[in-house]
C-alpha positions in Angstrom: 78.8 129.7 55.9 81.6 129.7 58.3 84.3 127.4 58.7 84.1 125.9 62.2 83.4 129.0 63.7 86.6 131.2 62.4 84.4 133.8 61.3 86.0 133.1 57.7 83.7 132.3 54.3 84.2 128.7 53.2 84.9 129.5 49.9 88.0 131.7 50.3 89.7 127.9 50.3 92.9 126.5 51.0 94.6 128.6 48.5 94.1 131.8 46.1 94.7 131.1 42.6 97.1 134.3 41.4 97.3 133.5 37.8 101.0 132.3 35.8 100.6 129.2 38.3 101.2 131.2 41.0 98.7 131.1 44.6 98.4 132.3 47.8 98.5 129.7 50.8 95.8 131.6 53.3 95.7 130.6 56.6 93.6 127.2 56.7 96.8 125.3 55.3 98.7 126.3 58.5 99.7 123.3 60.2 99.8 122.0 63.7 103.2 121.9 64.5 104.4 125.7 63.4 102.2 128.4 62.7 104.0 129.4 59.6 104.4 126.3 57.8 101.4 124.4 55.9 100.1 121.1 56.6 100.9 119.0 54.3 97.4 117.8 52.8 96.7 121.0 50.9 99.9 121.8 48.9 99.3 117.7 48.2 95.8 118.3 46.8 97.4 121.4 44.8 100.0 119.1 43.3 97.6 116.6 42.1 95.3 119.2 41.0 97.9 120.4 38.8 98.5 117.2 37.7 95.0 117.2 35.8 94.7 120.3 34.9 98.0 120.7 33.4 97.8 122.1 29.5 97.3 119.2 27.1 96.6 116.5 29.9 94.6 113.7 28.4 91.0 113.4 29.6 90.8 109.7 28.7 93.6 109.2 31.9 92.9 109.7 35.7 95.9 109.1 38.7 95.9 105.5 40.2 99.2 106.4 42.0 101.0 109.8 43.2 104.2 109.9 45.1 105.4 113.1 47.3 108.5 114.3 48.6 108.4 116.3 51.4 111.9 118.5 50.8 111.6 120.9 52.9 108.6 122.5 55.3 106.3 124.4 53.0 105.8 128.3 54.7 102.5 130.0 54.2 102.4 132.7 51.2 103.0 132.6 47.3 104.2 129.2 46.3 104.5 128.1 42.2 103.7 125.0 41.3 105.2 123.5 37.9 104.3 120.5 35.7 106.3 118.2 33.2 105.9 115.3 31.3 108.4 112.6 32.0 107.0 109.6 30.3 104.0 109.7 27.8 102.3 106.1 26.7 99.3 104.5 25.1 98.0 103.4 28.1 99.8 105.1 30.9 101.7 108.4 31.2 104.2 110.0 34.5 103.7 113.5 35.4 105.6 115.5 38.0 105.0 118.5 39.6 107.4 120.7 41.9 106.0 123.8 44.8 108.0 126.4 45.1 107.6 128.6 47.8 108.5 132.2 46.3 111.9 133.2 46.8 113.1 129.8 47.8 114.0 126.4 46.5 111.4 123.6 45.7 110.0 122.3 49.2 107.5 119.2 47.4 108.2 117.1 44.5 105.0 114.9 43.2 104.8 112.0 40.3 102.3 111.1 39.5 101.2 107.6 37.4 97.8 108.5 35.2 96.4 105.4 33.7 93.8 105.5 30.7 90.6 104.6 31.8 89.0 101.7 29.5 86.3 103.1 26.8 84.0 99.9 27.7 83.2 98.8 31.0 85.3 96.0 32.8 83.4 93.9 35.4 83.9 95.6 38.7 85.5 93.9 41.8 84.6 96.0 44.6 84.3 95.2 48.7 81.4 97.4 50.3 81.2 99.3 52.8 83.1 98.3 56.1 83.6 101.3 58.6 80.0 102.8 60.4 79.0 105.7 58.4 80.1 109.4 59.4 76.6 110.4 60.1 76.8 107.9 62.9 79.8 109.5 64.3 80.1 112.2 66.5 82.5 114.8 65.8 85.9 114.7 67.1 88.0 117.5 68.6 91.4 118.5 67.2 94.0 118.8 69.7 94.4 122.3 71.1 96.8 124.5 69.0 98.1 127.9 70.0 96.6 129.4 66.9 92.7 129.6 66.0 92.8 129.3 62.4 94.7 126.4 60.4 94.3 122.7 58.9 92.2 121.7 62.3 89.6 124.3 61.1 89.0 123.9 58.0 88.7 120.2 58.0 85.7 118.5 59.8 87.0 115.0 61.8 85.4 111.8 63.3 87.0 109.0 64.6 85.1 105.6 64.4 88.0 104.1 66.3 91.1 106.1 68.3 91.1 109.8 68.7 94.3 112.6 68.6 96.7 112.2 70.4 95.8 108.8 71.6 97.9 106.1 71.0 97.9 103.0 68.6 95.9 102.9 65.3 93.1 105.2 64.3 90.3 105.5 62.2 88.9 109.1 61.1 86.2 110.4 59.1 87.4 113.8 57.2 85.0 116.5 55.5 87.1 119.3 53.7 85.0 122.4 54.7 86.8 124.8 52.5 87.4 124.2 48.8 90.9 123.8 47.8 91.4 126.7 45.5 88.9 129.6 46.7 85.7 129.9 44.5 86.5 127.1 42.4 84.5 123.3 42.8 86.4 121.0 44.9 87.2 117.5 43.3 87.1 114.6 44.3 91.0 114.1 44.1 91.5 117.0 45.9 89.2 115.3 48.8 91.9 112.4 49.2 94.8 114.0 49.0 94.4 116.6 51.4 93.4 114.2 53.9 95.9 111.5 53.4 98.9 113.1 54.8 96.6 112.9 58.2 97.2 109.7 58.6 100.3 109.9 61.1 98.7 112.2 62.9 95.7 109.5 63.3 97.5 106.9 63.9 100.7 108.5 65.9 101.9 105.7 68.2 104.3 107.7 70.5 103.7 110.6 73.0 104.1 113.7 70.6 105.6 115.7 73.8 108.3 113.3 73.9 109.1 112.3 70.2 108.9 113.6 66.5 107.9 111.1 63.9 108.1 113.4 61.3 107.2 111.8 57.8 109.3 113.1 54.5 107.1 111.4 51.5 103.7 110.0 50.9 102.3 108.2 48.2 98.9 107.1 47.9 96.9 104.2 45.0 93.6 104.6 44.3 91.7 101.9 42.4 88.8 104.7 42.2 88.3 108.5 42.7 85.9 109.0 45.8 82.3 110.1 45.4 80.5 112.2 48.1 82.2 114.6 51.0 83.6 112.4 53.0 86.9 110.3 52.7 88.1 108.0 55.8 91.8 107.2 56.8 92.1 104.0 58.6 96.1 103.5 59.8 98.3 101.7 61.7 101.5 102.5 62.3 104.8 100.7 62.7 108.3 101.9 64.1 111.5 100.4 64.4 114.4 101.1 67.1 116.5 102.3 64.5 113.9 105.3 64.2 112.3 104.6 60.7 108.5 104.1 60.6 105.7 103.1 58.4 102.2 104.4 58.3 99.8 102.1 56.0 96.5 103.6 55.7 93.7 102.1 53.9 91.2 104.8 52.2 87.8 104.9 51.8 84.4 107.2 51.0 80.6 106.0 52.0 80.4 103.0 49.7 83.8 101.4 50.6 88.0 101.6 50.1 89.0 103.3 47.5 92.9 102.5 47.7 95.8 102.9 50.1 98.6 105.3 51.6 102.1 105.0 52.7 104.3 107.7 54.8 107.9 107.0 55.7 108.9 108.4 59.1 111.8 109.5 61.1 111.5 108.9 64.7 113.5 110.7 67.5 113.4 112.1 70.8 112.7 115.6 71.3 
């Protein structure tokens, strides 16, 4: 199957895994503002993959909350990622792991907070569903980019409220339509993580031609992994005169929120 018409098999992915923790960053991690630099979503999604997947990582423990900072824009090609333990508990444990693109210094920083999950059931406290359903959304263009393959093609997007590049909060269905390591299962992590970094981008609040809001961290809570394709951002954005922002996004999947995000921003005039 193609990925939105690029011509490209779906399962070549975000990135190639090269062994050592080494991989490739193809093409669909390009972002929208320079055509050598990634998006942020995917190397986020690799971070918190390695996070699991680390050697010894407990099985009994799953992330609730995973902090990013952006150093540095992350450039297509070879990047290592790296894991370490910085506090190990009963109940809870902190991870981090640092991309490096090759040759250069570390450009994202993650820690991550994995909390054991209880061996008995607890009674649940969920809200349903509050957001229409993507299969009762149309699709929803990406803005046009001088490039044909990137981010805006191998991720499928429907708004339920707002659209790109229109101003004020947004609401936006996202479908990964690549996995995020080539030939390998996509997780359900993986889903959230390489669309929560969208959310400024969904909810930008300033004409892009005439301002950067550029954000430099992320972190995102999740009370439970998603289930199904789909995860939906729903943010708002605030922005001070100073030029410091805030983009609260609330996250959910088909059968209702999942948890939250949180980007800082600096705000300027082109």
């Amino acid at each position: 199957m193609d990925a939105a018409g690029t011509g490209l098999e779906t399962d070549e992915g975000f990135f190639q895994r090269l062994g050592g923790g080494r991989f490739l960053a193809g093409p669909f991690t390009r972002g929208p503002w320079d055509e050598n630099s990634q998006h942020a979503g995917p190397p986020a999604a690799l971070l918190g993959r390695a996070v699991d997947e680390r050697p010894g990582a407990r099985e009994d423990m799953r992330i609730a909350r995973i902090t990013y900072e952006i150093l540095r824009p992350v450039p297509l090609g070879a990047v290592e990622v790296t894991t370490s333990v910085l506090r190990a508990g009963r109940g809870t444990e902190v991870v981090e792991a640092v991309l490096t693109p090759e040759g250069g210094a570390p450009a994202m920083v993650a820690r991550a907070l994995r909390v054991r999950t209880a061996a008995e059931p607890v009674p649940a406290v969920l809200p349903g569903p509050e957001l229409p359903p993507p299969g009762e959304v149309d699709p929803t263009p990406f803005f046009p980019l001088p490039w044909d393959v990137g981010y805006h093609t191998a991720v499928e997007t429907r708004f339920t409220r707002g659209a790109f590049l229109e101003p004020g909060p947004g609401t936006c269905w996202m479908r990964m339509q690549v996995p995020l390591i080539g030939g390998e299962e996509t997780r359900p992590l993986d889903r959230v993580l390489v669309a929560a970094d969208s959310a400024n981008g969904i909810a930008a609040v300033l004409d892009i031609t005439s301002y950067v809001f550029v954000n430099s961290d992320l972190t995102v809570h999740l009370h439970r992994h998603p289930v199904g394709e789909w995860v939906c951002v729903e943010a708002a954005t605030s922005v001070d005169p100073a030029g410091i922002g805030l983009v609260d996004s609330r996250l959910h999947d088909e059968k209702g929120p999942i948890g939250r995000g949180a980007q800082s921003l600096f705000v300027a005039p082109r």
